[in-house]
N, C-alpha and C positions, 0 to 999 in steps of 0.2 A: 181732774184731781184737785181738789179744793186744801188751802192752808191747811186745814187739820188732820188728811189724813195722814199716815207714816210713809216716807217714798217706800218706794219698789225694794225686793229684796230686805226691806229692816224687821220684816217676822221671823222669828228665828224656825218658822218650819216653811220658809219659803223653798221653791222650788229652783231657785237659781242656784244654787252651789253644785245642785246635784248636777245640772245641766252643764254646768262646769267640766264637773267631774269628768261627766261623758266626753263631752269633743275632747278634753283632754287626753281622754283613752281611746280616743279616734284617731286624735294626730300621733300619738303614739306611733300606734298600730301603723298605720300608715308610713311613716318617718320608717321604721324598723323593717318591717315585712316590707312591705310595697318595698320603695326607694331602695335601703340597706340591704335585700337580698337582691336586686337589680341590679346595683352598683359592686355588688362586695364589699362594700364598706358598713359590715352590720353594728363595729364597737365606736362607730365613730358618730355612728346614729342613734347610738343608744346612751352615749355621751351628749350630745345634741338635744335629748327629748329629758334630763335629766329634771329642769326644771316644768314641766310639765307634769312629770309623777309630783313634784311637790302640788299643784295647780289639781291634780286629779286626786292627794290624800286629801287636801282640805276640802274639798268640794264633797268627797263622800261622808269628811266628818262634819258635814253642814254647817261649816266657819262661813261668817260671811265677809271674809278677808277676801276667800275666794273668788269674788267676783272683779277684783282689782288684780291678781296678781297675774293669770293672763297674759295681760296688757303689758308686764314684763317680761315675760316670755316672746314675747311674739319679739320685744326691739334685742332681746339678745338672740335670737334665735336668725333675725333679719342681718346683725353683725357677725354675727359666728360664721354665715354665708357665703361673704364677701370675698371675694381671693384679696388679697395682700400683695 
């Protein structure tokens, strides 16, 4: 990648948001179905994935915020965790 060209994801029809979008409606899915009907705890995982639907609209409205916000998901998601 030489100085001039634009980094990764700054075209505004890049394919990372969307990809975003996805794992985000994976971990979803996952967190809710998987986990949440295993445990019976399904409102408490669906509280839990809450910032992730945010992480999975911008990604499908091809923001490229998208590709940052994730990355806070994953550290509240990693505290929300923790027993106390």
């Amino acid at each position: 990648m030489s100085a001039t060209e634009p980094p990764i994801g700054a075209n505004p029809k890049s394919s990372v948001p969307v990809c975003v979008a996805v794992c985000s409606l994976l971990i979803i899915l996952a967190l809710v179905l998987g986990v949440g009907l295993a445990s019976n705890l399904v409102l408490r995982h669906i509280v839990q994935t809450v910032p992730f639907c945010v992480a999975a609209v911008l990604g499908v409205r091809r923001l490229l915020s998208a590709q940052l916000h994730p990355l806070n998901c994953a550290s509240l998601r990693g505290k929300a965790s923790w027993p106390v």
